[in-house]
C-alpha positions in Angstrom: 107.1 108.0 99.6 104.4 108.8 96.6 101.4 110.9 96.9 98.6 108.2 97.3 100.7 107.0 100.4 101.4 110.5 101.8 97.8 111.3 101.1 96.6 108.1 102.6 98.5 108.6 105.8 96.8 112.1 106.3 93.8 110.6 106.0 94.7 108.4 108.9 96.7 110.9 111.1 94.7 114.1 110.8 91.5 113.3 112.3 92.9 112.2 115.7 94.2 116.3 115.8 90.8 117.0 116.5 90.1 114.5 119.2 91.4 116.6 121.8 88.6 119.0 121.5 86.3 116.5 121.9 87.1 116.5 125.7 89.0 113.3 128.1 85.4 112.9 129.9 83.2 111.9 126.6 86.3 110.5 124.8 86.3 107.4 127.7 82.2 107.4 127.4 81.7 107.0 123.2 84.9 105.2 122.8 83.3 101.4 123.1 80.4 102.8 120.9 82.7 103.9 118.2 84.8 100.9 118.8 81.9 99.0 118.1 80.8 101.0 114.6 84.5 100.2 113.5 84.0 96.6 114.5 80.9 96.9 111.8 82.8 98.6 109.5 85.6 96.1 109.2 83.3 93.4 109.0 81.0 95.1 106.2 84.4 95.8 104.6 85.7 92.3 104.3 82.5 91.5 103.0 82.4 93.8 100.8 86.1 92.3 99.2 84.7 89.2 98.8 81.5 90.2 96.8 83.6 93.0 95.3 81.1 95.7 96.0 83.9 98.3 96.0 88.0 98.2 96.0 90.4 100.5 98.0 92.1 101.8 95.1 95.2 103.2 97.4 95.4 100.8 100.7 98.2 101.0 103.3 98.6 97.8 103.5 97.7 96.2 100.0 96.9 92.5 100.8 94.8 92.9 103.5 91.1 93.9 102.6 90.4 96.2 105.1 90.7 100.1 104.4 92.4 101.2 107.5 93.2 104.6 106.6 89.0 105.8 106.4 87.9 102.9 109.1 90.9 103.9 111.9 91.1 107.7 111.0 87.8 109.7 109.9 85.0 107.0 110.6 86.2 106.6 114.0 86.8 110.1 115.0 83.5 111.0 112.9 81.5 109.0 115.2 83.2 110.3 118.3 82.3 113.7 117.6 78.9 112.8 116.4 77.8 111.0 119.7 79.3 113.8 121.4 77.9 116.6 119.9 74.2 114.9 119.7 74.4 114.0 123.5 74.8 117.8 124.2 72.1 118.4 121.3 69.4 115.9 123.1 70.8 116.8 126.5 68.7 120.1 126.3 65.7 118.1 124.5 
């Protein structure tokens, strides 16, 4: 396997180590809110391919347009651990 693969994969796997701290309870609760920022993300991504705004210079999967490893690995755990952390922020608001 070469490095942009290996480094690609991290990019996808490492993230979801943290999820675990984020806690079952609010996991369950921001899941269909991040679900649905990914769903915009994918979207605004194949979009992006086809007006060539940007290119994923090291994809997974090369022929499909969407950039898995950031969308399914940091954007998605990103947003879990935002929501959770500005509930508990606001909570006290």
């Amino acid at each position: 396997m070469d490095k942009d693969k290996v480094t690609a994969l991290s990019m996808l796997i490492l993230p979801w180590l943290s999820v675990p701290f984020v806690g079952k309870k609010a996991f369950f609760r921001y899941f269909p809110a991040a679900s649905l920022a990914n769903l915009i993300m994918i979207v605004l991504s194949v979009i992006s391919d086809k007006r060539r705004w940007w290119k994923n210079k090291n994809p997974l999967t090369p022929n499909i347009p969407i950039d898995f490893t950031y969308i399914l690995g940091a954007h998605f755990v990103t947003t879990l651990w935002y929501l959770s952390l500005l509930s508990v922020l606001f909570h006290y608001i």
